[in-house]
Jmol script that loads the backbone (N, CA, C; Angstrom):
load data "model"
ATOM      1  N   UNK A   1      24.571  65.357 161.831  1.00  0.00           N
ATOM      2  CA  UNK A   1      24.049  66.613 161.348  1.00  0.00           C
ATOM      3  C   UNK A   1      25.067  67.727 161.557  1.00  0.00           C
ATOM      4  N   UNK A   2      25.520  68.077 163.190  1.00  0.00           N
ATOM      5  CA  UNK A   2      26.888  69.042 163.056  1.00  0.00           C
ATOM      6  C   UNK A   2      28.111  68.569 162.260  1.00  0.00           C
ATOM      7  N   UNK A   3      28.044  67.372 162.345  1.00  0.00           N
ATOM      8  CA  UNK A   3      29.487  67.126 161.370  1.00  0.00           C
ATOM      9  C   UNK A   3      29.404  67.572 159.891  1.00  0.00           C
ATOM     10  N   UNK A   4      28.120  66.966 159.203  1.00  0.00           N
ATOM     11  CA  UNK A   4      27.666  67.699 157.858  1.00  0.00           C
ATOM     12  C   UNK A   4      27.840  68.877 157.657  1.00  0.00           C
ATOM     13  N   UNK A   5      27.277  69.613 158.722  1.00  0.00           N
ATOM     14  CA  UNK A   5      27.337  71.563 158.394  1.00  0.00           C
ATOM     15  C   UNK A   5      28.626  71.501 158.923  1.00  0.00           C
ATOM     16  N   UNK A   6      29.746  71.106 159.495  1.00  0.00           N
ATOM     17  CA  UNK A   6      30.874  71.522 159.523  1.00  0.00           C
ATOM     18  C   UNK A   6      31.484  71.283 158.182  1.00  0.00           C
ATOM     19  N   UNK A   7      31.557  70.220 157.724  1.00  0.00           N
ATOM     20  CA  UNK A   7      31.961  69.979 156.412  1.00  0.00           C
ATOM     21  C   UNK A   7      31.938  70.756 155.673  1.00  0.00           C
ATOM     22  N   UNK A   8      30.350  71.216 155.364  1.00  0.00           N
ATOM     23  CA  UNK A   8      29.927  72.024 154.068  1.00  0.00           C
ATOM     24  C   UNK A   8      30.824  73.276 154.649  1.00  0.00           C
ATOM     25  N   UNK A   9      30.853  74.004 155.782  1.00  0.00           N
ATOM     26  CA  UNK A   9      31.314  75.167 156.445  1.00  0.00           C
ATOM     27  C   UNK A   9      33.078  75.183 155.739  1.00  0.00           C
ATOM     28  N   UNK A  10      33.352  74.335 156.016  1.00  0.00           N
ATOM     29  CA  UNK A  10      34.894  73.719 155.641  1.00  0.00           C
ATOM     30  C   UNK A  10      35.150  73.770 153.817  1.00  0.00           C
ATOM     31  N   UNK A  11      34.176  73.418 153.291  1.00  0.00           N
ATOM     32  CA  UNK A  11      34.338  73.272 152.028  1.00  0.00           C
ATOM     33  C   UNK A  11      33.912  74.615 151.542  1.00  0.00           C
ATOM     34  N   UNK A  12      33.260  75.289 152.061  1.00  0.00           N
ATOM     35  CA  UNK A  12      32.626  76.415 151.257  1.00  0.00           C
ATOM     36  C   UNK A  12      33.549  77.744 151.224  1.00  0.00           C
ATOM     37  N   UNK A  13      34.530  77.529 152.539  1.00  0.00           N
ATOM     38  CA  UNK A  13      35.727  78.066 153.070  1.00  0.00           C
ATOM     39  C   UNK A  13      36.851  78.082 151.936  1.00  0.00           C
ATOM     40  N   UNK A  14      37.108  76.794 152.006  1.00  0.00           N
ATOM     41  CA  UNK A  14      38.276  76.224 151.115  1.00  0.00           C
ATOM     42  C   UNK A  14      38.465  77.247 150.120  1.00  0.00           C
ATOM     43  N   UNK A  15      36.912  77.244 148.936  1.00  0.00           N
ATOM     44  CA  UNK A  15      36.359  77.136 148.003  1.00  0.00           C
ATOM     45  C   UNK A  15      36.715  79.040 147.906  1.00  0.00           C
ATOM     46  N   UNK A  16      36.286  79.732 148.720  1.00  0.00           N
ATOM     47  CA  UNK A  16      36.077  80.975 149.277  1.00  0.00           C
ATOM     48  C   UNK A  16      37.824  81.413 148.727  1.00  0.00           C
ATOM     49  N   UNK A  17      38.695  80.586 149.739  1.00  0.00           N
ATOM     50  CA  UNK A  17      40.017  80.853 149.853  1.00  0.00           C
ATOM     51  C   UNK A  17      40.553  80.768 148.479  1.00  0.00           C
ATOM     52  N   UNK A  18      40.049  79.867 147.451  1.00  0.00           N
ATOM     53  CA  UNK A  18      40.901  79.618 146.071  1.00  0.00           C
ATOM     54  C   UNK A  18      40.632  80.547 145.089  1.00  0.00           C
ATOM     55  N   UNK A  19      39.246  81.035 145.204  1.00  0.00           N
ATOM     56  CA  UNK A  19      38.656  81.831 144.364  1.00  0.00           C
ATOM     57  C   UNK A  19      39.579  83.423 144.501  1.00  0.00           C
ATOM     58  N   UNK A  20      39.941  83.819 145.712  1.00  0.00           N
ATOM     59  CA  UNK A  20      40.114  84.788 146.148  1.00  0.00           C
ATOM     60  C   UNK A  20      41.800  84.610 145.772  1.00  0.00           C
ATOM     61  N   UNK A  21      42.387  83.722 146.425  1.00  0.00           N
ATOM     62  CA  UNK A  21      43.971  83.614 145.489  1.00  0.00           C
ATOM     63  C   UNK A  21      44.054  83.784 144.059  1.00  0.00           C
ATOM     64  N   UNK A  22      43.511  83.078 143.351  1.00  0.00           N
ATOM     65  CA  UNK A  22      43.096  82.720 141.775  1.00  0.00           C
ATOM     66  C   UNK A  22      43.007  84.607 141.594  1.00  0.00           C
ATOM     67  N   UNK A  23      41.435  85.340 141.593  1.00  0.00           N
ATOM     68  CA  UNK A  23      41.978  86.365 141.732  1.00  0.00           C
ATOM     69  C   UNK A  23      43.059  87.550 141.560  1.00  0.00           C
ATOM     70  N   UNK A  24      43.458  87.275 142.893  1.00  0.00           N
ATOM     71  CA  UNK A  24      45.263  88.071 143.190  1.00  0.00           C
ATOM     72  C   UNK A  24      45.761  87.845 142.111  1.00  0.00           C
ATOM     73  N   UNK A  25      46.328  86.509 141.940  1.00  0.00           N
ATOM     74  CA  UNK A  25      47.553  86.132 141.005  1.00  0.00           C
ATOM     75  C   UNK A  25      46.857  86.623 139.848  1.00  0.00           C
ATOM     76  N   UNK A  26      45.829  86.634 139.236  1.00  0.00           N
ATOM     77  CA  UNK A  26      45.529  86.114 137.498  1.00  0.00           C
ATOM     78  C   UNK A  26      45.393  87.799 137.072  1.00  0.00           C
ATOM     79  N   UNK A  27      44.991  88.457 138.781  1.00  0.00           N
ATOM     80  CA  UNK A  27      44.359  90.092 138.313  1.00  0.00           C
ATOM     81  C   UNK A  27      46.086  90.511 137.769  1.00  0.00           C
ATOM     82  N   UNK A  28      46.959  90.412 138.781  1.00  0.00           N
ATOM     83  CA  UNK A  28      48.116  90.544 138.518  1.00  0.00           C
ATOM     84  C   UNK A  28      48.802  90.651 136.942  1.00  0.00           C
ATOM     85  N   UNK A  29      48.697  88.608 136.721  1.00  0.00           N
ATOM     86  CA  UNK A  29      49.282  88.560 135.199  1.00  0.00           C
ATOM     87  C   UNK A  29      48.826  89.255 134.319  1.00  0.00           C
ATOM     88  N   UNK A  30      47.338  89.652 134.286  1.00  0.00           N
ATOM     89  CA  UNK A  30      46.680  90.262 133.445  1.00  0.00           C
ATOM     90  C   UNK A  30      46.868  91.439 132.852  1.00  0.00           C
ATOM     91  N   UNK A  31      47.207  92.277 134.095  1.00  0.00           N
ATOM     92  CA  UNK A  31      47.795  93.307 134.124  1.00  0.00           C
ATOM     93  C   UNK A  31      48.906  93.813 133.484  1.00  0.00           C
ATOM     94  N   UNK A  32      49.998  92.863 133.798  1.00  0.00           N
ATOM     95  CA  UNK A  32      51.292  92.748 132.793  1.00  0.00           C
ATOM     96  C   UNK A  32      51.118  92.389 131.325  1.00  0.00           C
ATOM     97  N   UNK A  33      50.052  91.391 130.973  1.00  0.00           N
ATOM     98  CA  UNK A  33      50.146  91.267 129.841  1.00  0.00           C
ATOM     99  C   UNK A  33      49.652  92.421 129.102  1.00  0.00           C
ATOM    100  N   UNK A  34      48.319  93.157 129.612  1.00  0.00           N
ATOM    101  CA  UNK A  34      48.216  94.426 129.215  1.00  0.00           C
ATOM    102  C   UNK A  34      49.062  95.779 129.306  1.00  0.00           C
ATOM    103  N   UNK A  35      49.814  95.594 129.493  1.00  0.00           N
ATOM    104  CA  UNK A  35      50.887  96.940 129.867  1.00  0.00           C
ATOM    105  C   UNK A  35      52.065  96.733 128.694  1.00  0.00           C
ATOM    106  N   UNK A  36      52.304  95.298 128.561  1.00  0.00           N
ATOM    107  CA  UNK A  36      53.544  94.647 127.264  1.00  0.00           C
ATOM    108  C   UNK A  36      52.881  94.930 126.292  1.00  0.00           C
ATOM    109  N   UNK A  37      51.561  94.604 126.136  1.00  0.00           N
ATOM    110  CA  UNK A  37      50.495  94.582 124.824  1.00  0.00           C
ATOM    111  C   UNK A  37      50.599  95.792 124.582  1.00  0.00           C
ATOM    112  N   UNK A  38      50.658  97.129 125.011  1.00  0.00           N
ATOM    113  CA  UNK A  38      50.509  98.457 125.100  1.00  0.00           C
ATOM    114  C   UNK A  38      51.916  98.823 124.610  1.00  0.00           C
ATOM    115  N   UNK A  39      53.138  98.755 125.670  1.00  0.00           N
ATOM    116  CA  UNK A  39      53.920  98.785 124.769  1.00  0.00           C
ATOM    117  C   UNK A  39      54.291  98.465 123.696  1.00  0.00           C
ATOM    118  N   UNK A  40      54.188  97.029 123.304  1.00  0.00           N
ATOM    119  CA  UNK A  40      54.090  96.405 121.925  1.00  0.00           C
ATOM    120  C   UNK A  40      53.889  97.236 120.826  1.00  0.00           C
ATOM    121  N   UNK A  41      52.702  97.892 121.088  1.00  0.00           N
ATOM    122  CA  UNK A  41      51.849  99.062 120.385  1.00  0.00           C
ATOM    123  C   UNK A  41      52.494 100.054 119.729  1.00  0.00           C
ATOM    124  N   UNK A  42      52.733 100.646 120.939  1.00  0.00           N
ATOM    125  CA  UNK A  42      53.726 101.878 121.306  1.00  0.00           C
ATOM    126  C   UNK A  42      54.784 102.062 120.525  1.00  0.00           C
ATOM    127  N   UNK A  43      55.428 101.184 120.176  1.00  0.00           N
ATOM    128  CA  UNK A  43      56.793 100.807 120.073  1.00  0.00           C
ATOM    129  C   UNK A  43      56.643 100.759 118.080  1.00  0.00           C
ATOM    130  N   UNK A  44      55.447  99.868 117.458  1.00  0.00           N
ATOM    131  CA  UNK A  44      54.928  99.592 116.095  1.00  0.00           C
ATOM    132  C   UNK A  44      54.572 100.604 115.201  1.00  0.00           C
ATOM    133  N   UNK A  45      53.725 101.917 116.711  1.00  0.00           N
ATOM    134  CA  UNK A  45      53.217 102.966 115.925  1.00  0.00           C
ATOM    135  C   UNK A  45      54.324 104.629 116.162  1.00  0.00           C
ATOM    136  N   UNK A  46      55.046 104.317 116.878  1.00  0.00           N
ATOM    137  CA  UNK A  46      56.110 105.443 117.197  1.00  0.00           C
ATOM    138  C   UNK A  46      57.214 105.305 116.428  1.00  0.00           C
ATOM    139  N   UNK A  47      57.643 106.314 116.007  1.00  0.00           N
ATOM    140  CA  UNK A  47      58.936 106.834 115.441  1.00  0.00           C
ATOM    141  C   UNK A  47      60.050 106.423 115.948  1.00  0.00           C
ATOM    142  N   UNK A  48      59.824 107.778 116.931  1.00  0.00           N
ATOM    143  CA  UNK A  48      60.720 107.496 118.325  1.00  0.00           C
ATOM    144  C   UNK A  48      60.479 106.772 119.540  1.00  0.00           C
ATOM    145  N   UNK A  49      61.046 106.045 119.663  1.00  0.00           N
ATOM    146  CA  UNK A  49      60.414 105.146 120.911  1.00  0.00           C
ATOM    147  C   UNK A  49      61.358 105.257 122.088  1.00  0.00           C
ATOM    148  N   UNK A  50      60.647 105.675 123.266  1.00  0.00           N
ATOM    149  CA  UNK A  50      61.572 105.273 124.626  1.00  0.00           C
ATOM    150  C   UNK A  50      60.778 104.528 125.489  1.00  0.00           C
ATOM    151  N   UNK A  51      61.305 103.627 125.911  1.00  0.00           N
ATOM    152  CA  UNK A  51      60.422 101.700 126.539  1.00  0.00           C
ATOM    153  C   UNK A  51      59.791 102.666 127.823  1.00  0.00           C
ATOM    154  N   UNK A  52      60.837 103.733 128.392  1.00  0.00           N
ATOM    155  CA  UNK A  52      60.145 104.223 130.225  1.00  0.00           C
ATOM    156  C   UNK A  52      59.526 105.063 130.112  1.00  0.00           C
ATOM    157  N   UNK A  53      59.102 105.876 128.787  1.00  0.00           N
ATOM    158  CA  UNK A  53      57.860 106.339 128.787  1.00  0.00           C
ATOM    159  C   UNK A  53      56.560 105.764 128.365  1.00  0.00           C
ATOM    160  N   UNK A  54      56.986 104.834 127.235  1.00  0.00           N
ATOM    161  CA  UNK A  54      56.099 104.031 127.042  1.00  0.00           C
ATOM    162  C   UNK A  54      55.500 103.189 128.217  1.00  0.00           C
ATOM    163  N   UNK A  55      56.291 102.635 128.884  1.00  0.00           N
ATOM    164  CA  UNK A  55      55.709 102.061 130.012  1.00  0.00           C
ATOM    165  C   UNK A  55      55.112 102.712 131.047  1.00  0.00           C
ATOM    166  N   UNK A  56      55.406 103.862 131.543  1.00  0.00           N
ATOM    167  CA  UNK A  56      54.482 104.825 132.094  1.00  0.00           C
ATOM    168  C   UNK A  56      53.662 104.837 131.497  1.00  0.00           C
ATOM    169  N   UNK A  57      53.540 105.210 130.291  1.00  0.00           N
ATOM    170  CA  UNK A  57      51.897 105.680 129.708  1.00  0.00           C
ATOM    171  C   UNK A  57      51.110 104.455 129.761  1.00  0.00           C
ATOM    172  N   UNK A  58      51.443 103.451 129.457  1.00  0.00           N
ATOM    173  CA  UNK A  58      50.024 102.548 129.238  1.00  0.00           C
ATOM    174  C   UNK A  58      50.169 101.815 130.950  1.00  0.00           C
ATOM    175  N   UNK A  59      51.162 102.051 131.438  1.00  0.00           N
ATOM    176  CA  UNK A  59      50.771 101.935 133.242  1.00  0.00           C
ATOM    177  C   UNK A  59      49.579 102.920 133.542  1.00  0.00           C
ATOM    178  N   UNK A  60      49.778 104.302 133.028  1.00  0.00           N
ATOM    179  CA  UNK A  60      48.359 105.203 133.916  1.00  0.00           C
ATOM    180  C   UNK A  60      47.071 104.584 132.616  1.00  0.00           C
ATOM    181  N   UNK A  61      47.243 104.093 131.821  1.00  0.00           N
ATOM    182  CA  UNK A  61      46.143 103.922 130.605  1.00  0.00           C
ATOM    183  C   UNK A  61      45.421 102.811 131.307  1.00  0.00           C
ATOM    184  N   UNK A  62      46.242 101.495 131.621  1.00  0.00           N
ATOM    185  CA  UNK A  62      45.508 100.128 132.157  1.00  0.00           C
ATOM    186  C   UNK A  62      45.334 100.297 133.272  1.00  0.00           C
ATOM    187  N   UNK A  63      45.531 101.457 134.005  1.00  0.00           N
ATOM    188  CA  UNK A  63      45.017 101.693 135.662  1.00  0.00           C
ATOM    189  C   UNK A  63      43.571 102.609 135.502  1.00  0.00           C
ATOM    190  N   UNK A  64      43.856 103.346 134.224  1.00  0.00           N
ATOM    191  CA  UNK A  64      42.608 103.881 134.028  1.00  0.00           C
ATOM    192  C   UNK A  64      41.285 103.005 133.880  1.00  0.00           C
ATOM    193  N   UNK A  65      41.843 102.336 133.081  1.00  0.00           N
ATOM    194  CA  UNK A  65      40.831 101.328 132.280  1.00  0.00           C
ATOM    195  C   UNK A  65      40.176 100.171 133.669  1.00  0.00           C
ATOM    196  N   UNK A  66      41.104 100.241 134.290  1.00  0.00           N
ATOM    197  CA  UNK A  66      40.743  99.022 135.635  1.00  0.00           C
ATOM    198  C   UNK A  66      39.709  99.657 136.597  1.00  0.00           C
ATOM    199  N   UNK A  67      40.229 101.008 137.034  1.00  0.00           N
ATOM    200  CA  UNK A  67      39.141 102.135 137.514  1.00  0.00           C
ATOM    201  C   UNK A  67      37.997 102.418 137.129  1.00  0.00           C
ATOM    202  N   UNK A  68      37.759 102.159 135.564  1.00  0.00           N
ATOM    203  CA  UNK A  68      36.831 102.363 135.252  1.00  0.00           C
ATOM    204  C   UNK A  68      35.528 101.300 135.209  1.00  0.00           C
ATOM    205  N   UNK A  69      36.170 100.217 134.896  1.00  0.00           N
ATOM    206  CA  UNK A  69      35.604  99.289 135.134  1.00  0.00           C
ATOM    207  C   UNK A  69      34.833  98.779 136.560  1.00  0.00           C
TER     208      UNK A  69
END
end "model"
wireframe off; spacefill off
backbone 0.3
color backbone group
């Protein structure tokens, strides 16, 4: 019986730990892909284009958008 609830204790842990890495990393990529996607944008609908303002702007845009959420 303690060995069982250690187990489950152990597994539910594990389980706890991957979810929470997975997370980190994916909130991360996500992030980047939305910020390129933005520039992308940026870049299609502008005249003049400069990449380090563009990238500032949709940096405070997808931080907005994350905040808001």
């Amino acid at each position: 019986m303690l060995k069982r609830n250690l187990l489950r204790f152990i597994a539910i842990l594990f389980v706890a730990i991957l979810v929470y890495f997975a997370k980190t990393n994916f909130s991360e990529y996500n992030k980047e892909k939305s910020i390129s996607a933005c520039v992308m944008a940026q870049k299609m609908t502008s005249e003049s284009f400069d990449l380090e303002k563009s990238r500032k702007y949709c940096e405070g845009q997808v931080r907005k958008q994350k905040e808001a959420y």
